[in-house]
PASEBA-1860 file (N, C-alpha, C; in nm, 3 decimals):
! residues 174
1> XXXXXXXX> 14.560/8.595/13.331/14.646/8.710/13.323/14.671/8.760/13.464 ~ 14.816/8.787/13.455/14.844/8.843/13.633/14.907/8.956/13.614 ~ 14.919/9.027/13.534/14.954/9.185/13.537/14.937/9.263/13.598 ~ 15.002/9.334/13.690/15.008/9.390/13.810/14.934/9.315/13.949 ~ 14.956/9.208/13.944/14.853/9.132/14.043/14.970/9.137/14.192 ~ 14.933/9.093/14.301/14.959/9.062/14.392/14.924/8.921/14.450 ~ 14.815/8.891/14.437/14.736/8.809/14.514/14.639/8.741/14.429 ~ 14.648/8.632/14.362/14.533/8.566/14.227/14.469/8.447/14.312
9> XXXXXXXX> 14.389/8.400/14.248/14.334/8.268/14.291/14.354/8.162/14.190 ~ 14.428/8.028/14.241/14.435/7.964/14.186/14.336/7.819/14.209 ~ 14.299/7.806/14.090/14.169/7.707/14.108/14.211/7.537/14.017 ~ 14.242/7.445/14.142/14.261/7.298/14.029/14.192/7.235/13.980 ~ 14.240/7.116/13.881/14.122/7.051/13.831/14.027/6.975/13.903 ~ 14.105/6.959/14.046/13.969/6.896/14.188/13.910/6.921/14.202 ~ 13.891/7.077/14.180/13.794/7.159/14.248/13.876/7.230/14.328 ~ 13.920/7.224/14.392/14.014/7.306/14.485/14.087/7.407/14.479
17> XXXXXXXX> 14.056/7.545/14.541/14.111/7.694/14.511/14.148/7.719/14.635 ~ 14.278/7.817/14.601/14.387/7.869/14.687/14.391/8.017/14.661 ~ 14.491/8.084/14.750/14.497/8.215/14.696/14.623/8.158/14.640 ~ 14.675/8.235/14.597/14.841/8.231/14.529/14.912/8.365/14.534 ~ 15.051/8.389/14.554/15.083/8.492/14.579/15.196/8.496/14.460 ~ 15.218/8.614/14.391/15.329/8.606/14.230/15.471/8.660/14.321 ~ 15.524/8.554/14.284/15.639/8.597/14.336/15.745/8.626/14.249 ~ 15.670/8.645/14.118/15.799/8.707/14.016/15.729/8.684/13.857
25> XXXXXXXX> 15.706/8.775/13.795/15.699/8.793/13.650/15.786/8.783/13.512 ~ 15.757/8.746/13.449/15.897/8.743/13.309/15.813/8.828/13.174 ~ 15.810/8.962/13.177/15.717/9.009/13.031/15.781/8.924/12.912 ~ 15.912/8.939/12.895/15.981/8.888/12.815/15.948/8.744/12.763 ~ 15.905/8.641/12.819/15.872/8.515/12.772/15.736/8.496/12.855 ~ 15.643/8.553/12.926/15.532/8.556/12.933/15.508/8.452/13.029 ~ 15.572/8.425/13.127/15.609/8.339/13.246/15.612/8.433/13.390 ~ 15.552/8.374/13.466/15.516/8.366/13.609/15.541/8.288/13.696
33> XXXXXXXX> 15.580/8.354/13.831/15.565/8.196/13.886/15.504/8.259/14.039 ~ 15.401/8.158/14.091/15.330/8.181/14.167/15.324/8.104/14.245 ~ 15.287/8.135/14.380/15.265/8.057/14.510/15.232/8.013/14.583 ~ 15.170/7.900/14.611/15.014/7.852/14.680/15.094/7.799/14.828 ~ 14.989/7.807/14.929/15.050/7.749/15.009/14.948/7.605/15.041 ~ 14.959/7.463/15.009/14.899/7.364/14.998/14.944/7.209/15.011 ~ 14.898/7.131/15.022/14.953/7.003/15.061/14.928/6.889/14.992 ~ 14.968/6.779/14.939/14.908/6.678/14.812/14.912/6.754/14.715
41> XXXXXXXX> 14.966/6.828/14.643/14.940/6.877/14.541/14.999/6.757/14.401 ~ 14.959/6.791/14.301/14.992/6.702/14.203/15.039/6.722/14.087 ~ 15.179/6.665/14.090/15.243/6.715/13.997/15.259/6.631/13.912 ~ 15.366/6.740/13.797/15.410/6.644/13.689/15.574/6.658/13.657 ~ 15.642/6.533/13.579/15.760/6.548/13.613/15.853/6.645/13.505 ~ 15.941/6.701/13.491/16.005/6.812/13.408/16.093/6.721/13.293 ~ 16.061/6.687/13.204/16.141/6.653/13.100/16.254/6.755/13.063 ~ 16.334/6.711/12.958/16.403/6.759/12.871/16.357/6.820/12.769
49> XXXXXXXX> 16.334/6.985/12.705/16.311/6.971/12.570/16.386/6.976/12.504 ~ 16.515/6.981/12.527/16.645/7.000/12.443/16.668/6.889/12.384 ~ 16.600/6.759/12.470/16.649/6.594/12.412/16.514/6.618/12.318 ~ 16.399/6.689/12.293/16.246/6.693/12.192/16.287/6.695/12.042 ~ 16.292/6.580/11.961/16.321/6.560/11.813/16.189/6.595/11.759 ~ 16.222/6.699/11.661/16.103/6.695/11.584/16.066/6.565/11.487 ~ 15.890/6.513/11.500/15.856/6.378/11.456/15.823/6.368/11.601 ~ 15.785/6.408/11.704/15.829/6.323/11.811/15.660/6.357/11.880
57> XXXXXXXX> 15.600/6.312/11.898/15.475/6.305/11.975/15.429/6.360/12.081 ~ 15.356/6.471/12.104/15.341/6.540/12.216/15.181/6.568/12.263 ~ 15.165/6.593/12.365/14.965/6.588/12.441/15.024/6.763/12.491 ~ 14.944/6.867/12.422/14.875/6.986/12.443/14.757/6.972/12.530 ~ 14.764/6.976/12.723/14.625/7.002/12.789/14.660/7.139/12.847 ~ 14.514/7.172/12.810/14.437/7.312/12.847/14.304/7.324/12.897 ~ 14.286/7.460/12.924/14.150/7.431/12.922/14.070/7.582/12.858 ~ 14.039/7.548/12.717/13.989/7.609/12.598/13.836/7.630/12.639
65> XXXXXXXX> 13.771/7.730/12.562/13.661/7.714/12.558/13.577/7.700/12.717 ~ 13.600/7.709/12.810/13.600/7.716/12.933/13.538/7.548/12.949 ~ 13.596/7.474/12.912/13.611/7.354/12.922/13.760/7.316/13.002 ~ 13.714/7.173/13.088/13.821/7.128/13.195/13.950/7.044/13.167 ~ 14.031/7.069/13.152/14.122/6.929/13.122/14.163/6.896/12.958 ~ 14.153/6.943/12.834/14.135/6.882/12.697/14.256/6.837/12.706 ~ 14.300/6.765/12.603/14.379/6.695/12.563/14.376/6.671/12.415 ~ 14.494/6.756/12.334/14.493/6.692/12.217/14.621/6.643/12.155
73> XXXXXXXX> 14.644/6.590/12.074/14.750/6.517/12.041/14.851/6.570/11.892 ~ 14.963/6.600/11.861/15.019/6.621/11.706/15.123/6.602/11.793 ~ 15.240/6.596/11.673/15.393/6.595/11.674/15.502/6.714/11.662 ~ 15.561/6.696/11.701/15.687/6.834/11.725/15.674/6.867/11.593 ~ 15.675/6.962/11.482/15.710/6.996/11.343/15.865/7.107/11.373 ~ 15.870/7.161/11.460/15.972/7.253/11.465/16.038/7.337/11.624 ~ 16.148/7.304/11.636/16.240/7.373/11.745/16.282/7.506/11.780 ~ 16.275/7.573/11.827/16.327/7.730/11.868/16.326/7.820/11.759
81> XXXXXXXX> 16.141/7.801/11.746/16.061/7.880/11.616/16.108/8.025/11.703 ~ 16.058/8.134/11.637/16.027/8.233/11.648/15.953/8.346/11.563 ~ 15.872/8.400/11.661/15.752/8.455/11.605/15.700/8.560/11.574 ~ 15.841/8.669/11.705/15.786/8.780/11.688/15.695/8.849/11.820 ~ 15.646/8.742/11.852/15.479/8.792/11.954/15.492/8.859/12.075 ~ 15.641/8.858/12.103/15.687/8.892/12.235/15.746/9.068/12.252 ~ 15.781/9.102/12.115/15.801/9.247/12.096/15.950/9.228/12.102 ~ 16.044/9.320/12.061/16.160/9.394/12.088/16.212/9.363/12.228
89> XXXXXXXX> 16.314/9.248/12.251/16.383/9.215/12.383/16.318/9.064/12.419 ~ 16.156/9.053/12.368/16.144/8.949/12.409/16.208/8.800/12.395 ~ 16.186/8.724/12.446/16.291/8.580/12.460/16.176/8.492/12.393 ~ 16.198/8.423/12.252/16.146/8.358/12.181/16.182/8.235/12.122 ~ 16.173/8.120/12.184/16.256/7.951/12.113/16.121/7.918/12.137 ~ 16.021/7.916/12.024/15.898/7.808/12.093/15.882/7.683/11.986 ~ 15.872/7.563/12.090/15.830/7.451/12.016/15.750/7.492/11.923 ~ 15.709/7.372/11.794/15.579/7.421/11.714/15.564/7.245/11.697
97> XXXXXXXX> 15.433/7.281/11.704/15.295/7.143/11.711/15.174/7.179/11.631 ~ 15.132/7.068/11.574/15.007/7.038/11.539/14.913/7.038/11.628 ~ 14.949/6.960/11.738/14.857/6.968/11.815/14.770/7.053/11.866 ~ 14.615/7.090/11.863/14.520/7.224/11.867/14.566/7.232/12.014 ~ 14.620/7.404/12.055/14.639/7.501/12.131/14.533/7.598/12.091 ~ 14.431/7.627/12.179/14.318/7.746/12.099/14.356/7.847/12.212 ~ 14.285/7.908/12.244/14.258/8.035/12.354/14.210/7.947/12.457 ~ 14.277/7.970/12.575/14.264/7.920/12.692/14.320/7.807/12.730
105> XXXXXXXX> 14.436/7.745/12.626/14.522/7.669/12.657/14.683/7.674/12.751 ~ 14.644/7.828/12.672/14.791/7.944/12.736/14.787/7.896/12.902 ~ 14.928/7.828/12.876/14.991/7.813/13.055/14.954/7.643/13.087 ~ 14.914/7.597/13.008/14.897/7.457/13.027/14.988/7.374/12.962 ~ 14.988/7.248/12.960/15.130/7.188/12.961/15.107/7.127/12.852 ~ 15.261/7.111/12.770/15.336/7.012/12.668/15.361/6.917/12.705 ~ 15.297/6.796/12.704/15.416/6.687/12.744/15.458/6.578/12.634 ~ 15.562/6.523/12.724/15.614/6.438/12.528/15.509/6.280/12.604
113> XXXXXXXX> 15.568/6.168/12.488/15.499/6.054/12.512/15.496/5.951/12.657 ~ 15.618/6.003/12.767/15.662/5.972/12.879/15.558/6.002/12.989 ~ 15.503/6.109/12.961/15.415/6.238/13.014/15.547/6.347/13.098 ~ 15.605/6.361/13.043/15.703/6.471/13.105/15.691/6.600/13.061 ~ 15.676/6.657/13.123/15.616/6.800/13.071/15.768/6.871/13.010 ~ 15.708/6.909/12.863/15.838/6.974/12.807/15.814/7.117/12.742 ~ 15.685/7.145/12.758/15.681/7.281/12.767/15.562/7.327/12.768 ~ 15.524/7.475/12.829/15.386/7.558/12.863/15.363/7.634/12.703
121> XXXXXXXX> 15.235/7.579/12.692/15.129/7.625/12.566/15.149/7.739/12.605 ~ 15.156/7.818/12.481/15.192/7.984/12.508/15.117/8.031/12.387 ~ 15.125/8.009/12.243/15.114/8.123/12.132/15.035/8.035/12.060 ~ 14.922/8.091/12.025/14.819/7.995/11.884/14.825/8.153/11.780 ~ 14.881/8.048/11.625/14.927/8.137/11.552/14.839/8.146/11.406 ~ 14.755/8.249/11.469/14.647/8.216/11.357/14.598/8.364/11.285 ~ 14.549/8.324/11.184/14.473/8.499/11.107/14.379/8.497/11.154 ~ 14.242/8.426/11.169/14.122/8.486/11.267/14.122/8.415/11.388
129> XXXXXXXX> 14.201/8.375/11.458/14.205/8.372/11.604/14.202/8.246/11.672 ~ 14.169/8.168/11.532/14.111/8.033/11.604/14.199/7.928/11.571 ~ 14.243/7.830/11.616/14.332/7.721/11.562/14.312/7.705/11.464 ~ 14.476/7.698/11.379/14.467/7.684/11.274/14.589/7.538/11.149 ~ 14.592/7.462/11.280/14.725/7.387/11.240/14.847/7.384/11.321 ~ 14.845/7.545/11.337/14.979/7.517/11.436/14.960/7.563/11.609 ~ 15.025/7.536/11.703/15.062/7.624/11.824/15.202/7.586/11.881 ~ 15.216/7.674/12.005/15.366/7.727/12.015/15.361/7.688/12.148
137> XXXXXXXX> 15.468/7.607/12.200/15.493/7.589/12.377/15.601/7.636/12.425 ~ 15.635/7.736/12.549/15.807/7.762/12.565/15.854/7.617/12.643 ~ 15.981/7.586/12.582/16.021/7.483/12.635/16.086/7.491/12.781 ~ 16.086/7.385/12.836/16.150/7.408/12.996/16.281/7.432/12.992 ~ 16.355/7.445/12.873/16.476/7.416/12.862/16.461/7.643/12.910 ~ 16.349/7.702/12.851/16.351/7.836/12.907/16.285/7.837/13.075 ~ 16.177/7.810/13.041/16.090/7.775/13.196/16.224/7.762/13.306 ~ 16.278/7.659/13.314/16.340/7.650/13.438/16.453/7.756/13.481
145> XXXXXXXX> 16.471/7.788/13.383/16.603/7.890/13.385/16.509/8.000/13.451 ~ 16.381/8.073/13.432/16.329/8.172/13.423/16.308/8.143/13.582 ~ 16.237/8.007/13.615/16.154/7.985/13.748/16.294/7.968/13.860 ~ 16.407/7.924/13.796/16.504/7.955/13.860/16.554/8.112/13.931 ~ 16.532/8.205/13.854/16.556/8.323/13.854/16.479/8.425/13.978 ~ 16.331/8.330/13.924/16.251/8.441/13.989/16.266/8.412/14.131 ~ 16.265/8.243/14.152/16.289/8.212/14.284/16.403/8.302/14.386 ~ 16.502/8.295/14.274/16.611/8.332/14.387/16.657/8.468/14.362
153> XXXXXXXX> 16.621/8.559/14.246/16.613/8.692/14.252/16.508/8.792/14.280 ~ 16.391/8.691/14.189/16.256/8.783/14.184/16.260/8.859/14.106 ~ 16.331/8.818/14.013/16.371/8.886/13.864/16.432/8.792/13.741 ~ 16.419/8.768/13.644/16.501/8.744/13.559/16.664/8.785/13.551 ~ 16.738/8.742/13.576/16.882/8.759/13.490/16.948/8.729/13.356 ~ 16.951/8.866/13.298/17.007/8.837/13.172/17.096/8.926/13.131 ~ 17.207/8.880/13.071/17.331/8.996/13.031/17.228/9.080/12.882 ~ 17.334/9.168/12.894/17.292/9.240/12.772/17.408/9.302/12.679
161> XXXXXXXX> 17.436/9.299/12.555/17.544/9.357/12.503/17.597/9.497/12.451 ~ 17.460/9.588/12.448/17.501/9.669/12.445/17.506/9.740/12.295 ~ 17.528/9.674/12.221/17.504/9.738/12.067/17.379/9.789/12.005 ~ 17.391/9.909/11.947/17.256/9.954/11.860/17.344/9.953/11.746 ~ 17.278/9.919/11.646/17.316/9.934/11.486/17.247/10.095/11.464 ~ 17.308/10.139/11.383/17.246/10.249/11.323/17.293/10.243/11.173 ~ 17.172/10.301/11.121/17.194/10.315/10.930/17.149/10.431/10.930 ~ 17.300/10.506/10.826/17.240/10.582/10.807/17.225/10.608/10.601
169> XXXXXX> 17.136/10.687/10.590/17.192/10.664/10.410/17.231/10.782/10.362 ~ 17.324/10.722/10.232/17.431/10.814/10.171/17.382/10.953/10.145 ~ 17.450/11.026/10.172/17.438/11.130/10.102/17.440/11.158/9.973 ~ 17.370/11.275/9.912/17.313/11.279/9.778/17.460/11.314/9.727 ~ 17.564/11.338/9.764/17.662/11.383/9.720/17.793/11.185/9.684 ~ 17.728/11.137/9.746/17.800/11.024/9.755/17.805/10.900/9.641
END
């Protein structure tokens, strides 16, 4: 969690910790993007999730349980679910997988069978807390747009339209 942070530490699976500096927040889809200053770092490459067919095979790694690295395996069941979890305004298309996402997976990567990362573990959707069949990844098809944003605004950009509905009910005379 980086809520109101400035300055976090980011720690890899080498062993190796940095400071990191946030150079932009998203409440709305629960995305960050942060800044190490480092060299060799190791990445992974950005798939498509827009090309992600549900049926389609995907590796959920996290690290749950304060364990390093997991890896588990299920298939896409569903595309630009929504859940709710984000509140009023929030931005919600999340993959849905079988694959176990528990607590402490949040922010770790989707990838399809290529290893292309197609989206960050975000939401495990359960009644007592614990995996239960399903979890939720935002796809990059949001990610990049967002990490786009923050880079070059340090904000999200998003239009807005402007409408409130209002109801009101009939009068007793009506």
């Amino acid at each position: 969690m980086i809520d109101n942070a400035d300055v976090i530490s980011v720690k890899l699976n080498d062993g190796r910790e940095f400071k990191g500096r946030v150079i932009g927040t998203d409440p709305s889809t629960d995305l960050a993007l942060v800044k190490i200053e480092a060299d060799d770092l190791p990445t992974v490459p950005v798939g498509d999730s827009e090309a992600l067919k549900v049926g389609e095979w995907v590796l959920a790694v996290g690290n749950p349980f304060n364990l390093t690295s997991t890896v588990t395996a299920g298939i896409v069941s569903a595309k630009a679910r929504t859940l709710g979890v984000y509140g009023i305004g929030g931005v919600e298309s999340f993959i849905q997988t079988d694959a176990a996402i528990n607590q402490g997976n949040s922010g770790g990567a989707l990838v399809n069978a290529k290893g292309e990362l197609v989206g960050i573990n975000a939401v495990l959707s359960s009644p007592t807390g614990a995996y239960a069949g399903y979890g939720f990844a935002i796809p990059t098809s949001v990610m990049t747009k967002v990490v786009s944003d923050l880079k070059q605004y340090g904000t999200v950009q998003r239009a807005l339209l402007g409408i409130c509905l209002l109801y009101t009910s009939p009068s007793p005379r009506d």
